[in-house]
N, C-alpha and C positions, 0 to 999 in steps of 0.2 A: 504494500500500500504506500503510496505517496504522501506528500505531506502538500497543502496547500495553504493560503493565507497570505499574511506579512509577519514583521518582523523589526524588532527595533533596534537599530542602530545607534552608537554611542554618542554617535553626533546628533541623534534624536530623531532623525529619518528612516524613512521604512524601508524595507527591501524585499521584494517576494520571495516564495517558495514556490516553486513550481513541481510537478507531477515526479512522482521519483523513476524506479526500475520497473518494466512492466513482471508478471509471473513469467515462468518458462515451462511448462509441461511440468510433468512428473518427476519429483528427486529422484535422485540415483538412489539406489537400495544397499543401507546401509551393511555392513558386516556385523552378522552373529554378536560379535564382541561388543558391539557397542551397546548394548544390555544393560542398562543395571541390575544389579541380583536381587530379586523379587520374593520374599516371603508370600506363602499362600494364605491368602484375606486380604490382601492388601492391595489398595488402588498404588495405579502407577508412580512413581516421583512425579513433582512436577517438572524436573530439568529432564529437556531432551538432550542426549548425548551426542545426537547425531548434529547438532545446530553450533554453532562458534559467532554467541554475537557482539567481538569485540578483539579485533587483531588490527595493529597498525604497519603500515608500509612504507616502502623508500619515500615516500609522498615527504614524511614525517620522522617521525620518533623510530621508525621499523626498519628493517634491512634489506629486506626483499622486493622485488615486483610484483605488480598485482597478481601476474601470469603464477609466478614462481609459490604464490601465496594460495591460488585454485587450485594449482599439483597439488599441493601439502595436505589443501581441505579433501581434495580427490582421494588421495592417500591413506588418511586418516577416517573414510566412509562417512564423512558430511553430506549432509542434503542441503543446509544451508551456509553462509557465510555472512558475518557484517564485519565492513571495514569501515572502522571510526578512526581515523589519522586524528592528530590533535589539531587545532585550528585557534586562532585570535583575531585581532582585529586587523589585522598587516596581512595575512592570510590571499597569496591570491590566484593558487593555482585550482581552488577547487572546480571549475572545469572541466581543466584537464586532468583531476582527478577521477572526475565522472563519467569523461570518455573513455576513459581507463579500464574502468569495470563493468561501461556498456561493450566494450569490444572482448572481454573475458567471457561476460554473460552470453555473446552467441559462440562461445566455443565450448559452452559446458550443460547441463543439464540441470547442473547446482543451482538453490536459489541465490542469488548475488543481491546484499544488500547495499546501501550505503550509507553513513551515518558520521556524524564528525565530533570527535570531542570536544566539548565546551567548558570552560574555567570560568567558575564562579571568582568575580574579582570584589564584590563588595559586600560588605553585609546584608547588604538591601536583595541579595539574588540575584543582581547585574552580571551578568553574563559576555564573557569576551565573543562576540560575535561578532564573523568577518560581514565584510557590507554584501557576501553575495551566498544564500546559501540554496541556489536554485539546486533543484532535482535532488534535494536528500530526502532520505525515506526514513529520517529519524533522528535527534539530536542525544547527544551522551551527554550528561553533567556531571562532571566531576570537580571535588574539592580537593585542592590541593595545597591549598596554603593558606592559612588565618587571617582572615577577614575583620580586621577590625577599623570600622567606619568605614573611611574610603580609603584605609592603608591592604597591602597584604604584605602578610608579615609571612618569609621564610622559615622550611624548620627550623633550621640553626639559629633562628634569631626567636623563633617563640619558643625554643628551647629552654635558652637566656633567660626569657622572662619567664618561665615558668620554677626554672633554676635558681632564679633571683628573687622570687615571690613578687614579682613585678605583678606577673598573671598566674591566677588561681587556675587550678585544675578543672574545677567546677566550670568557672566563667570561660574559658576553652570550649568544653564542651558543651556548654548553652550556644559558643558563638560557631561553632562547625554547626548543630544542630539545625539550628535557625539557619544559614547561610545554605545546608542541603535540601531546606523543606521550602525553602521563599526560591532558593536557583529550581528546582523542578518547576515549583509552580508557572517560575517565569516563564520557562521554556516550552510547558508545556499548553499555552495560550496561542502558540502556532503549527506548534509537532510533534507528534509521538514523540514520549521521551521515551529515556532510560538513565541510568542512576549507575554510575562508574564507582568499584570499589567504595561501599558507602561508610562511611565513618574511617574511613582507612588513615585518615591524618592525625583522629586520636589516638588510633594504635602505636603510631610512628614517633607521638609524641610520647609513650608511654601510659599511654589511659587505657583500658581496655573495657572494652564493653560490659565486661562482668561488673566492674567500678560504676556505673554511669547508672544513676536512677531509671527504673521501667520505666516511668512515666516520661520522661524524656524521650526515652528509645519509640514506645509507644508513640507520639508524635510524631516520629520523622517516617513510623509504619503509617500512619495514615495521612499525612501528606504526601505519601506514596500511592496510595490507596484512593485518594479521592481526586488526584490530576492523573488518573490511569498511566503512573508511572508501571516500567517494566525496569527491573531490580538483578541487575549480573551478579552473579556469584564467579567472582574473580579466583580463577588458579593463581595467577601472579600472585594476586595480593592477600591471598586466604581469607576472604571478605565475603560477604559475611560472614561474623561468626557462627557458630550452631544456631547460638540461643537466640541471637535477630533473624538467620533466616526463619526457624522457625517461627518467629511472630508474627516476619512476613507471609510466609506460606499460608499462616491459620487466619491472617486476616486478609486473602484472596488476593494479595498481590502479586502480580507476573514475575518468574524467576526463570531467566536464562543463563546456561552457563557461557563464560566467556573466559578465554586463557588469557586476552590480552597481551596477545603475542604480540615477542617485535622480531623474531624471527622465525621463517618457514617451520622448520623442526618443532616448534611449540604450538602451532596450530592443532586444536581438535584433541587435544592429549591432556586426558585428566588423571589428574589424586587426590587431592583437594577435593573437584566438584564430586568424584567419584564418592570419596567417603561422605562425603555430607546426605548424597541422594537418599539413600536409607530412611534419614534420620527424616524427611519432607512427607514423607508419606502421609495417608492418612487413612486410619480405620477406614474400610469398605463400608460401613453403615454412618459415617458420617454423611 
């Protein structure tokens, strides 16, 4: 599905979205392997194995070619692919990122997404978006670095103040919170989102989600939940943890797994998402 609409740029002008990838026929037929191991009574996981919605390329942050990046999905028995390159406001091949993976999509059978990472840059949920983000079929948001006001603060330096007592532990985690639940919402006002390794920058800072009040966590589940966000379960980043995906899972929010590859070989290859599948299920009489 496409994303249509506008879009607000930093300079406070709009920019469309245009139609994304059309379908292609029928996936390739995944291999045996890609399975998760199924207890009897039990409905499926919700992560398909077979789907990778979150790999970057030479575009970007990645190593590969888009071509070099289909082998790999080909390889690994994907039926689908999404490539999210990271993207800003300076950002200006996305284009030719597009015809990149409309010329991949007629030589494969796979479905070919496209989709661009976005950084949340201010508290407020402002989002570094480039001026053109025609034909994507889905925006990523991800937090990467501490939002405070209209600063963002590096780990290394919100480490300082966390080390210095500058910044509370607590107050971190209200300001990633907030920053994840106002950046979806923003985003998702013109495009399917999705939600890039979530809370992943408390962990890095040394907070971990077991620390952080439910009621918090709960919030940023159904800010998830009510802008029909869709929620990766990062290999890279072991994100979510057990205990958010499952809040996510039980309060009906969309989980794909994504490796976040930046190179071929890590395409479609889990342990992480693997071991966590189990844990998503849910009693058959639910």
């Amino acid at each position: 599905m496409g994303v249509e609409g506008a879009i607000e740029r930093g300079d406070g002008g709009i920019v469309g979205v245009r139609a994304g990838l059309p379908g292609r026929g029928q996936p390739s037929a995944a291999p045996e392997i890609m399975a998760w191991d199924q207890p009897a009574g039990d409905l499926p996981s919700p992560l398909d194995p077979t789907a990778d919605a979150h790999v970057h390329s030479g575009f970007a942050a990645g190593h590969d070619s888009i071509g070099t990046l289909v082998t790999a999905a080909n390889l690994a028995g994907l039926s689908r692919l999404t490539f999210a390159d990271q993207v800003d406001s300076e950002t200006a091949w996305l284009p030719a990122y597009r015809e990149s993976v409309l010329r991949a999509q007629r030589r494969t059978e796979m479905d070919l997404r496209i989709s661009a990472e976005i950084e949340v840059i201010r508290a407020d949920g402002w989002l570094a978006f480039p001026a053109d983000l025609g034909g994507l079929d889905a925006v990523t948001v991800a937090v990467s670095r501490l939002p405070i006001g209209s600063r963002l603060v590096g780990l290394p330096d919100a480490r300082a103040l966390l080390a210095s007592g500058a910044l509370r532990a607590a107050d971190a985690v209200e300001l990633v919170v907030s920053a994840t639940i106002l950046g979806v919402e923003r985003a998702s006002r013109y495009a399917p989102t999705q939600l890039a390794r979530p809370l992943s920058l408390l962990a890095e800072l040394g907070i971990d989600d077991g620390d952080i009040d439910e009621s918090l966590l709960r919030e940023c589940v159904e800010g998830c939940r009510v802008t029909n966000t869709t929620v990766e379960v990062s290999e890279a980043w072991r994100r979510p943890s057990a205990r958010m995906a499952q809040m996510f899972s039980a309060a009906g929010v969309p989980l794909v797994a994504a490796s976040d590859a930046r190179y071929a070989a890590q395409v479609g290859r889990w342990r992480y998402v693997r071991q966590l599948a189990p844990q998503l299920r849910l009693p058959s009489h639910a």
